[in-house]
C-alpha positions as CSV (number, residue, x, y, z in Angstrom):
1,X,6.0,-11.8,24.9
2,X,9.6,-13.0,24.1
3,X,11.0,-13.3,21.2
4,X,13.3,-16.6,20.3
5,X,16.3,-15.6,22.2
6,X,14.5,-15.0,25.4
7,X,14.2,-11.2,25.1
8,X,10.8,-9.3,26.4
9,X,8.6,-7.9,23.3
10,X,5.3,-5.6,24.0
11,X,3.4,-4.3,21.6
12,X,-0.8,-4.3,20.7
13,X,-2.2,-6.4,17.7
14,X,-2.4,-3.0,16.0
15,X,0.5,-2.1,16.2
16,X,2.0,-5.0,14.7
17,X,-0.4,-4.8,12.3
18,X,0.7,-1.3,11.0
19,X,4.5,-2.8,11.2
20,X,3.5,-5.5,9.2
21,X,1.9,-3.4,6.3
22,X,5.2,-0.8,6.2
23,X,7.5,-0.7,3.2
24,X,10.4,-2.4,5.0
25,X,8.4,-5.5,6.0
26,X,7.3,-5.6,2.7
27,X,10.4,-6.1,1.0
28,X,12.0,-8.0,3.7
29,X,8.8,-10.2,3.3
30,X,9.3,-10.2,-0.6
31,X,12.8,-11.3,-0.3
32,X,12.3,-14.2,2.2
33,X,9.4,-15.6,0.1
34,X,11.9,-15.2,-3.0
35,X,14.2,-17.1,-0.8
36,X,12.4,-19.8,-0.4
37,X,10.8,-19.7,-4.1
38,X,14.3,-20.3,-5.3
39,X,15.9,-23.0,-2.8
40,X,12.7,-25.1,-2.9
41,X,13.0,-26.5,-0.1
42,X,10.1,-29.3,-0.2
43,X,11.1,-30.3,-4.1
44,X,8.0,-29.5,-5.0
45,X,8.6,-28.2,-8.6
46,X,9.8,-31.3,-9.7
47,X,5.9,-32.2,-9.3
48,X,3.4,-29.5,-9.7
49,X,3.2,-26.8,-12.9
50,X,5.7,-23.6,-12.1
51,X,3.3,-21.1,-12.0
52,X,1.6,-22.7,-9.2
53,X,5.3,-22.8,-7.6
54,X,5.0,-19.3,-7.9
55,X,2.0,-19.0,-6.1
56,X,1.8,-21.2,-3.3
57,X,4.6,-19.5,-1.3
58,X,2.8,-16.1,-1.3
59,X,-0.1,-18.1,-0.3
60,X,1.8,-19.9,2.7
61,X,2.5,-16.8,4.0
62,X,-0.9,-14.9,4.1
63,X,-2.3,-18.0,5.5
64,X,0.5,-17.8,8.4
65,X,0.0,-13.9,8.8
66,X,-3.4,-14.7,9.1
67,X,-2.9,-17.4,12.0
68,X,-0.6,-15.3,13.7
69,X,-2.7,-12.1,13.9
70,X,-5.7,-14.1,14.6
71,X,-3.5,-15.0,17.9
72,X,-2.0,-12.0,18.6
73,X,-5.8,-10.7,19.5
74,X,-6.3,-13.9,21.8
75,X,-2.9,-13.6,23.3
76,X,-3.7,-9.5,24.1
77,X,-7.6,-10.9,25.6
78,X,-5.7,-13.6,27.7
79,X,-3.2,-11.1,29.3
80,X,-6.0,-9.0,30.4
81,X,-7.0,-11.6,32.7
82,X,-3.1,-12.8,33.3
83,X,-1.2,-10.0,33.7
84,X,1.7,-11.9,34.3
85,X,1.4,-14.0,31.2
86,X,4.5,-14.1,29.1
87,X,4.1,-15.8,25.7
88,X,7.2,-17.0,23.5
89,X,6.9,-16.1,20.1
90,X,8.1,-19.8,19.0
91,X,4.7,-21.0,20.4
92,X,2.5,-18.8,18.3
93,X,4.8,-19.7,15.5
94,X,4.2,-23.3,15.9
95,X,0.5,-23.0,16.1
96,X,0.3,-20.8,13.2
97,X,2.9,-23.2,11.4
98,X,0.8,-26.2,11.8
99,X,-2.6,-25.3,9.6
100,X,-0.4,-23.6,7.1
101,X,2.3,-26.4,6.3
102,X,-0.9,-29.1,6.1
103,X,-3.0,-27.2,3.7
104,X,-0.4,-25.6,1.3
105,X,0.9,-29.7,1.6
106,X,-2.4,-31.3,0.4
107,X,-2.7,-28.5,-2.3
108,X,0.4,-29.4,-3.7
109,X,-0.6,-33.2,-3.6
110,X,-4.0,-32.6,-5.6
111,X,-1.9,-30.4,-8.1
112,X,0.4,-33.0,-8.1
113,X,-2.3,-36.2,-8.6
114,X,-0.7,-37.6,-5.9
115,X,3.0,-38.3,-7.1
116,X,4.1,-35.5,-4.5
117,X,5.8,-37.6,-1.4
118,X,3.9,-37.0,1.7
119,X,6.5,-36.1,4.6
120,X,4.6,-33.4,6.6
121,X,6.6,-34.1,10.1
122,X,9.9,-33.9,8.6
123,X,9.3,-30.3,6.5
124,X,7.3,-29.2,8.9
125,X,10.3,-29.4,11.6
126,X,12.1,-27.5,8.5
127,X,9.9,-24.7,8.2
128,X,9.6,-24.3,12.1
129,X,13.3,-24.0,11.9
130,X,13.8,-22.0,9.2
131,X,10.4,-19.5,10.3
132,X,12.2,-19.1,13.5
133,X,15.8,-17.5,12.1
134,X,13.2,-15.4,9.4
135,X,11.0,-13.9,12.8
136,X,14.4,-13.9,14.8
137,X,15.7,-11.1,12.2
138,X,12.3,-9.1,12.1
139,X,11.5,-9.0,15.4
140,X,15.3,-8.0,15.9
141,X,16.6,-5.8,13.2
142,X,13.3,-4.9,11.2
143,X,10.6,-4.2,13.5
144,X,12.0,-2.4,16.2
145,X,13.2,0.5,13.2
146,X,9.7,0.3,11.4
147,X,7.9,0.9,14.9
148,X,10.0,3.8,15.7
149,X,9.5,5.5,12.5
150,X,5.4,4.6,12.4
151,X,5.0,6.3,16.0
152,X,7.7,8.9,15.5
153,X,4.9,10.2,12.5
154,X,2.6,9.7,14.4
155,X,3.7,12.2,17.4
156,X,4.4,14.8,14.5
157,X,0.1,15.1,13.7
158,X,-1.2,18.4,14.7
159,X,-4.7,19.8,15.3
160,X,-5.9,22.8,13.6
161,X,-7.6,24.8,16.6
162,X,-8.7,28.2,16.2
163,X,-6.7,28.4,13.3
164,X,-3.6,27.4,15.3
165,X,-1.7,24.2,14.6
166,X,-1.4,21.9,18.1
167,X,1.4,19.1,18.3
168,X,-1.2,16.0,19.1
169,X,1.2,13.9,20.9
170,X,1.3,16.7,23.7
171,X,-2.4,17.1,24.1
172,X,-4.0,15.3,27.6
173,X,-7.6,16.6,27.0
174,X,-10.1,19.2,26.0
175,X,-12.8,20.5,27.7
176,X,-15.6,22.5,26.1
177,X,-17.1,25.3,27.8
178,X,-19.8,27.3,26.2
179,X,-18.2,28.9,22.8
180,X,-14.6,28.4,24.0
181,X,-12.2,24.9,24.1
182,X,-10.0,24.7,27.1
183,X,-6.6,22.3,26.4
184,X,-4.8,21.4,29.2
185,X,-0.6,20.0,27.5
186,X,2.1,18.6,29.4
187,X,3.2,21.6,31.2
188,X,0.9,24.3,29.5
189,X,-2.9,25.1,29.0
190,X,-4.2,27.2,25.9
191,X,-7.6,28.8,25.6
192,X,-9.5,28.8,22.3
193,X,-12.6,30.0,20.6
194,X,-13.5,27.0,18.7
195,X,-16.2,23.9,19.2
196,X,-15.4,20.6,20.3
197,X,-17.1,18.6,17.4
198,X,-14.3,20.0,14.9
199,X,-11.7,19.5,16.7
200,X,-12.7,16.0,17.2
201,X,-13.4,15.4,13.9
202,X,-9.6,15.5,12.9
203,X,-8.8,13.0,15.5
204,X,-8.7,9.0,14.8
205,X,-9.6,6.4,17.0
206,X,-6.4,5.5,18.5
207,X,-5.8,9.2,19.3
208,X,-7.8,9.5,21.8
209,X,-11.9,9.0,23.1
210,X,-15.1,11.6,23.7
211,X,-16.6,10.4,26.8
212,X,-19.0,13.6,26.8
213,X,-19.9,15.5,24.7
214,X,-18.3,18.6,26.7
215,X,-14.7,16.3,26.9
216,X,-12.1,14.8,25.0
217,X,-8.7,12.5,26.5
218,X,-5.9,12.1,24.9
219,X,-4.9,8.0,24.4
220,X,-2.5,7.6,27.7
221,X,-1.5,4.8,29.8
222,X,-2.4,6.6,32.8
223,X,-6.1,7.0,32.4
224,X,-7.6,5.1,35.3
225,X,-11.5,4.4,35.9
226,X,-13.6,4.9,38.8
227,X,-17.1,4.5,39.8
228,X,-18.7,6.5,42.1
229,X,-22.2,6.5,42.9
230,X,-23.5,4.6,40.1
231,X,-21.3,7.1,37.8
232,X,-18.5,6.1,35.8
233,X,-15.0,8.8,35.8
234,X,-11.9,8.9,33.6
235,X,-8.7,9.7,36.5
236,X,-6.1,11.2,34.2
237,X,-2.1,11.6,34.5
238,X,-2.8,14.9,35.5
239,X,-5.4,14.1,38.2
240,X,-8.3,15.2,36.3
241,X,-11.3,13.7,37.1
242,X,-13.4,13.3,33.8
243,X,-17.2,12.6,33.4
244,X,-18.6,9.0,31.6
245,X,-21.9,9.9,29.8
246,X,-24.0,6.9,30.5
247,X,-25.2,6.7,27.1
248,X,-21.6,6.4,25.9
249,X,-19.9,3.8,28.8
250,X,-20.1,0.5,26.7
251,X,-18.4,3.0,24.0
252,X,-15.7,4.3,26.5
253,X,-14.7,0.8,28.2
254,X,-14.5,-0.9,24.7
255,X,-11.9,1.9,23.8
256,X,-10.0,1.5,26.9
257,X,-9.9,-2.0,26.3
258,X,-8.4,-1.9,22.8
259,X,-5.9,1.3,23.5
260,X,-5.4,1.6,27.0
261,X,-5.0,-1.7,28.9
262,X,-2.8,-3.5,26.0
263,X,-0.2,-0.8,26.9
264,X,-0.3,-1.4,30.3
């Protein structure tokens, strides 16, 4: 995507999604909502009770983060079939803007009884504004920090295997091979008596995918597919060709789909 001032973001719905629930974004969250609690921008509490004052702003902004996410997933289907799609962040802001400002507006009218003036264009050109300097700051000074530190605790996981702790984030893929686990690293390969199914087990998800049940690979950008002879193969960095069960393809390409190709 880019961001407001033309510069190139890329990142998976999940990943934002992990940013969004950090500590950081929290408070940076809790003090822009304070922000506009206090400046009261539309004039509201001059016509609905305070406590509902104190409410509706929380509520904007769930309603947006809502929108937005809800987007963020189209926006990540669409570029699988565009590749070269580039969508500005203003545009997503806008469309998640729209809903939000119109219902937390007629809210505030029916708790009002109607005496709140109805001026939706003008404060919704406000907020569009004002959003825009808010996302400008997080997507320039508060995400990029929060992102690192997620994925740099995420590289520090290990694996207990064979009693032996294995850094995660160097792992390509394990094959099982009667009682024993083979790991092929980086630029190493370890040998271990140990079954596949446990190691597994302290794996998430995102980490990586069992496409038999004598293999597991490691989450990486390079993993390519290939058919051959009705047979579906994981090609990995490392030029290891790895078997699809056929029981577990819809399983496989579903995972590459969500943590592969959004990298790429």
């Amino acid at each position: 995507m880019w961001d407001l001032l033309g510069g190139p973001m890329s990142f998976s719905p999940t990943v934002f999604s992990e940013v969004v629930r950090h500590r950081t974004t929290l408070m940076f969250v809790f003090l822009s909502l304070l922000v506009f609690f206090a400046a009261d921008p539309s004039n509201a509490r001059d016509y609905i009770p305070f406590w509902f004052s104190m409410i509706v702003w929380p509520l904007a902004f769930c309603l947006y983060l809502l929108a937005y996410e809800i987007e963020l997933f189209f926006v990540a289907a669409l570029t699988q079939l565009l590749p070269w799609l580039r969508v500005p962040t203003p545009l997503l802001s806008l469309i998640a803007l729209t809903p939000t400002v119109y219902l937390c507006e007629k809210l505030v009218d029916q708790m009002s009884n109607g005496a709140f003036p109805e001026d939706i264009l003008s404060r919704m050109v406000f907020y569009f504004l004002t959003v825009q300097g808010v996302e400008t700051l997080f997507y320039r000074f508060i995400m990029p920090g929060v992102r690192q530190e997620i994925e740099s605790r995420q590289q520090k996981r290990h694996l207990v295997v064979g009693g032996e702790k294995i850094e995660l984030c160097k792992l390509l893929h394990i094959e099982a091979r009667e009682h024993h686990v083979h790991l092929t690293f980086d630029d190493d390969k370890s040998l271990f008596r140990a079954r596949l199914g446990d190691i597994v087990a302290q794996t998430k998800t995102e980490d990586g995918v069992q496409p038999h049940r004598s293999w597991w690979v490691a989450r990486d950008p390079a993993i390519k597919t290939e058919r051959r002879d009705g047979r579906l193969f994981l090609r990995l960095r490392d030029d290891t060709e790895v078997p699809v069960a056929r029981t577990r393809v819809n399983d496989v390409l579903d995972w590459l789909e969500t943590h592969i190709n959004p990298l790429q």
